[in-house]
C-alpha positions as CSV (number, residue, x, y, z in Angstrom):
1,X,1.3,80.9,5.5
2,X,1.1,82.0,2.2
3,X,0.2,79.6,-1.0
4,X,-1.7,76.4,0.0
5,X,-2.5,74.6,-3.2
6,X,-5.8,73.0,-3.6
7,X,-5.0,70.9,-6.7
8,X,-7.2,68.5,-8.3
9,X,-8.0,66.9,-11.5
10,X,-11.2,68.4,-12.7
11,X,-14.4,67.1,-11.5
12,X,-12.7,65.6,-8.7
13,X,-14.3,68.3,-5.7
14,X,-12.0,71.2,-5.5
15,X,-15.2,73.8,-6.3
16,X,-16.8,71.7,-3.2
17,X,-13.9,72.0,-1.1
18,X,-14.1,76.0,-1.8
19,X,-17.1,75.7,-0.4
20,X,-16.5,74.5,2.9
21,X,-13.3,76.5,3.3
22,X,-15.3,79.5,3.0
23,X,-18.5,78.6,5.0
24,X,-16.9,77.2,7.8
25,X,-13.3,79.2,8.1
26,X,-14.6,82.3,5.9
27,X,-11.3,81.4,3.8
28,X,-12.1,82.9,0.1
29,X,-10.2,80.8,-2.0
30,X,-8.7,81.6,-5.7
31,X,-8.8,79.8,-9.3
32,X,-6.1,79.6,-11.7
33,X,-8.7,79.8,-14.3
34,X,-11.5,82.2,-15.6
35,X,-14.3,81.1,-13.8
36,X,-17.3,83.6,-14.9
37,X,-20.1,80.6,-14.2
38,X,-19.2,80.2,-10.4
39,X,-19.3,83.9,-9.5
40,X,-22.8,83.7,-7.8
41,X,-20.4,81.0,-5.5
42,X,-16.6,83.0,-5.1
43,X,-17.3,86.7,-6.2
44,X,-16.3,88.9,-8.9
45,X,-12.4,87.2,-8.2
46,X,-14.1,84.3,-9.9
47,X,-13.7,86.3,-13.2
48,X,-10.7,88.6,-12.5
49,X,-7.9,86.7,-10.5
50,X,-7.0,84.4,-13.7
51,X,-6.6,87.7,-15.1
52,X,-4.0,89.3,-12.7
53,X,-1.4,85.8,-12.3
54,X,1.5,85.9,-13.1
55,X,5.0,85.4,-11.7
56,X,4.8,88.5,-10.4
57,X,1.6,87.8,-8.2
58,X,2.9,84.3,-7.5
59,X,5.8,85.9,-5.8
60,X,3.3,88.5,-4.1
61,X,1.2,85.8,-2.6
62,X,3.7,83.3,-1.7
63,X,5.9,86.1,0.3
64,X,2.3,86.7,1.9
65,X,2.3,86.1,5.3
66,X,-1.7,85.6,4.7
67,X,-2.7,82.5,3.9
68,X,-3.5,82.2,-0.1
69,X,-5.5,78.8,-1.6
70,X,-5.5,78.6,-4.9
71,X,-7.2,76.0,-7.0
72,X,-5.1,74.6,-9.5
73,X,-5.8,71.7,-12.1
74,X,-1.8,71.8,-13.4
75,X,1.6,70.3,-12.5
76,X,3.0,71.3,-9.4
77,X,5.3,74.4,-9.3
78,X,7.2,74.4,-5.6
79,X,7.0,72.4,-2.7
80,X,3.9,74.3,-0.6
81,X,1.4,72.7,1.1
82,X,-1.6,71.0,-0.9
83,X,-4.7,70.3,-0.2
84,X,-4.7,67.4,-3.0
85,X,-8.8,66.5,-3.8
86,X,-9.7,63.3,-5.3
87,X,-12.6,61.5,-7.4
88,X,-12.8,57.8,-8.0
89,X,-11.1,57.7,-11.3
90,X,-14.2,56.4,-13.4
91,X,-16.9,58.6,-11.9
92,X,-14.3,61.6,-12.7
93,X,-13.5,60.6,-15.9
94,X,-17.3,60.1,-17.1
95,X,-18.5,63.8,-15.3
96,X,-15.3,65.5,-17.0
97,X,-16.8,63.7,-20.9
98,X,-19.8,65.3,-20.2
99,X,-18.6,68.3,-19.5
100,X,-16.7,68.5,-21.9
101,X,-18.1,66.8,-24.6
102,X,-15.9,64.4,-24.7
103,X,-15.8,60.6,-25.7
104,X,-15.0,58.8,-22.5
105,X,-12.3,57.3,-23.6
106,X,-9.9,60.4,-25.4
107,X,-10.6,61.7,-21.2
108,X,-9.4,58.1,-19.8
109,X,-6.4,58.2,-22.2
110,X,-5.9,62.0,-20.9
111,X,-6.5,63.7,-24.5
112,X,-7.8,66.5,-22.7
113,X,-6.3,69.9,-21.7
114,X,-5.2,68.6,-18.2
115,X,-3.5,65.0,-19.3
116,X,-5.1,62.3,-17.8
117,X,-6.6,61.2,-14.0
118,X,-3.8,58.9,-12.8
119,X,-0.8,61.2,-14.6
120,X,-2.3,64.0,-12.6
121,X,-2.3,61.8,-9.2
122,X,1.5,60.9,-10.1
123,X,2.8,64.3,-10.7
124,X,1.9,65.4,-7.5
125,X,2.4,62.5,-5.7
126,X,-0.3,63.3,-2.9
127,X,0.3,60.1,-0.4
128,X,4.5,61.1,0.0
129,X,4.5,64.7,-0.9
130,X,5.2,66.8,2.3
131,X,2.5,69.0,4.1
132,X,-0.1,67.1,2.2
133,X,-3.7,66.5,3.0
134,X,-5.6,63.9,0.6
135,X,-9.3,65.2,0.5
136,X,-11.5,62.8,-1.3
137,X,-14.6,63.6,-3.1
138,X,-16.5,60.7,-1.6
139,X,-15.7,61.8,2.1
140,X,-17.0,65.2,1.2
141,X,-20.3,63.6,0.5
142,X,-20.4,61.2,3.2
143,X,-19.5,63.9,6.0
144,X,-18.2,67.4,5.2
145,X,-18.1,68.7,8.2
146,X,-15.4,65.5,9.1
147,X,-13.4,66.9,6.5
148,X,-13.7,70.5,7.8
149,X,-12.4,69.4,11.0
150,X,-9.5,67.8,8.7
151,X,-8.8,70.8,6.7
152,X,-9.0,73.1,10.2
153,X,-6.1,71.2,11.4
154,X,-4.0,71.1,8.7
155,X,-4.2,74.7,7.8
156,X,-4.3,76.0,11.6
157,X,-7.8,77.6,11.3
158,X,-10.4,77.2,13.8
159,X,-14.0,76.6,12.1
160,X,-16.5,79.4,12.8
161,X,-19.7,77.6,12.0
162,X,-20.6,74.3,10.8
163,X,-20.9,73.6,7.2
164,X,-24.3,74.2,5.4
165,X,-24.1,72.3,2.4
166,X,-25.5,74.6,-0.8
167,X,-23.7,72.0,-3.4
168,X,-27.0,70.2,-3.5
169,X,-28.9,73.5,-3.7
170,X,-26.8,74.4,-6.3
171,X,-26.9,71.6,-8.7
172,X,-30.7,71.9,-9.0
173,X,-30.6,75.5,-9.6
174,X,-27.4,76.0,-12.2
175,X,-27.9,72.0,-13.7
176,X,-25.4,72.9,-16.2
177,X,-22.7,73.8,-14.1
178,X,-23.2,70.8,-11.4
179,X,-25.2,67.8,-13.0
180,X,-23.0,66.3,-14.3
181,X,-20.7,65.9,-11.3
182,X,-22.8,63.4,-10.5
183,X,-21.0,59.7,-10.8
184,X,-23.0,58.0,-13.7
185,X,-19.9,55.6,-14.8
186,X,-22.1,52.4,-15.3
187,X,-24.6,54.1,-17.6
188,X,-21.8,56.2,-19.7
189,X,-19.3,53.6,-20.6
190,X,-18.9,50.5,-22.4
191,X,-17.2,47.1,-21.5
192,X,-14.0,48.2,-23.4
193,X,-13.6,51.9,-22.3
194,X,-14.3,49.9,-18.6
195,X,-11.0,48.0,-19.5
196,X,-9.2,50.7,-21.0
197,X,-9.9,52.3,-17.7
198,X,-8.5,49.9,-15.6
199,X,-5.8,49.5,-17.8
200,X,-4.5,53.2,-17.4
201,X,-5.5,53.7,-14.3
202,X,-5.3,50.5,-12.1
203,X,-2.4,51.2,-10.5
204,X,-3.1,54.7,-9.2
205,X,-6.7,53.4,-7.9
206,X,-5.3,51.2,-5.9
207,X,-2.7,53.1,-4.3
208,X,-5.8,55.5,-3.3
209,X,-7.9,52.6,-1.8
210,X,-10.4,52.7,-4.5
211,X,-9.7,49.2,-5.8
């Protein structure tokens, strides 16, 4: 099958969605980027694959007839299948300033290394692209194990377990990794970056369903 690409702006659920690909398919996934904090999560690859791509090991993986997922926060490169994951935009937007100690509104503008959260949406264009699956963050916290059943089909795997949800587990014990996943949009912006928002991102939160 070789490359699937699990793209997602950050913040959005893409280190979730590792998650369940590994606990209930035993698929171990791959970052694009150094990843040293979320080794106790994906292994000492966490640290090392960054290290090793290249267009070399692109062309390894994708003439692979194993089947490769690699986590990705850039612009698409080919047409392979995505698993495309998705955060409502202002709940993403507020996490990713904390994280990165960011004003809220140089992320909404997209100032940050990844552009912004509705450029991101467009350049993959998740809801036409082909062999697509939309994965939203929300759904992963409603029912994970509904989006399991999701991600089984579209990548022809048949779930060995169901899903025992750590993220939870792991947001008390690393807090400085996860916390500040969590959505805290009304108490982190003000009635302007709210309109500055809406103003950059409308568009794309509709065409999601979030608006």
């Amino acid at each position: 099958m070789s490359i699937v690409w699990l793209a997602g702006y950050p913040h959005c659920g893409s280190t979730y969605t590792r998650m369940v690909l590994e606990d209930v398919f035993g698929i171990n996934s791959h970052s694009m980027y150094e990843e040293k904090e979320l080794k106790f999560l994906f292994g000492e690859q966490a640290e090392t694959f960054p290290h090793e791509w290249d267009s070399e090991k692109y062309n390894e993986l994708n003439e692979s007839e194993e089947l490769h997922v690699i986590k990705t926060h850039d612009l698409p490169i080919d047409g392979n299948p995505t698993i495309f994951v998705v955060r409502h935009g202002l709940e993403s937007c507020t996490a990713l300033s904390h994280f990165w100690k960011m004003p809220v509104k140089d992320v909404i503008a997209g100032h940050g290394r990844f552009g912004s959260w509705s450029g991101f949406y467009y350049s993959w264009e998740p809801i036409v692209r082909p062999y697509t699956l939309i994965v939203k963050y929300e759904e992963l916290e409603a029912d994970a194990n509904e989006v399991a059943e999701r991600l089984g089909e579209f990548l022809v795997r048949k779930p060995k377990k169901l899903f025992e949800n750590k993220f939870e587990a792991a947001k008390k014990e690393y807090p400085q990794l996860f916390n500040d996943r969590d959505g805290c949009s009304d108490s982190k912006i003000t009635p302007d970056e709210n309109r500055l928002f809406w103003r950059c991102h409308g568009e794309a939160m509709r065409e999601l369903g979030y608006a």
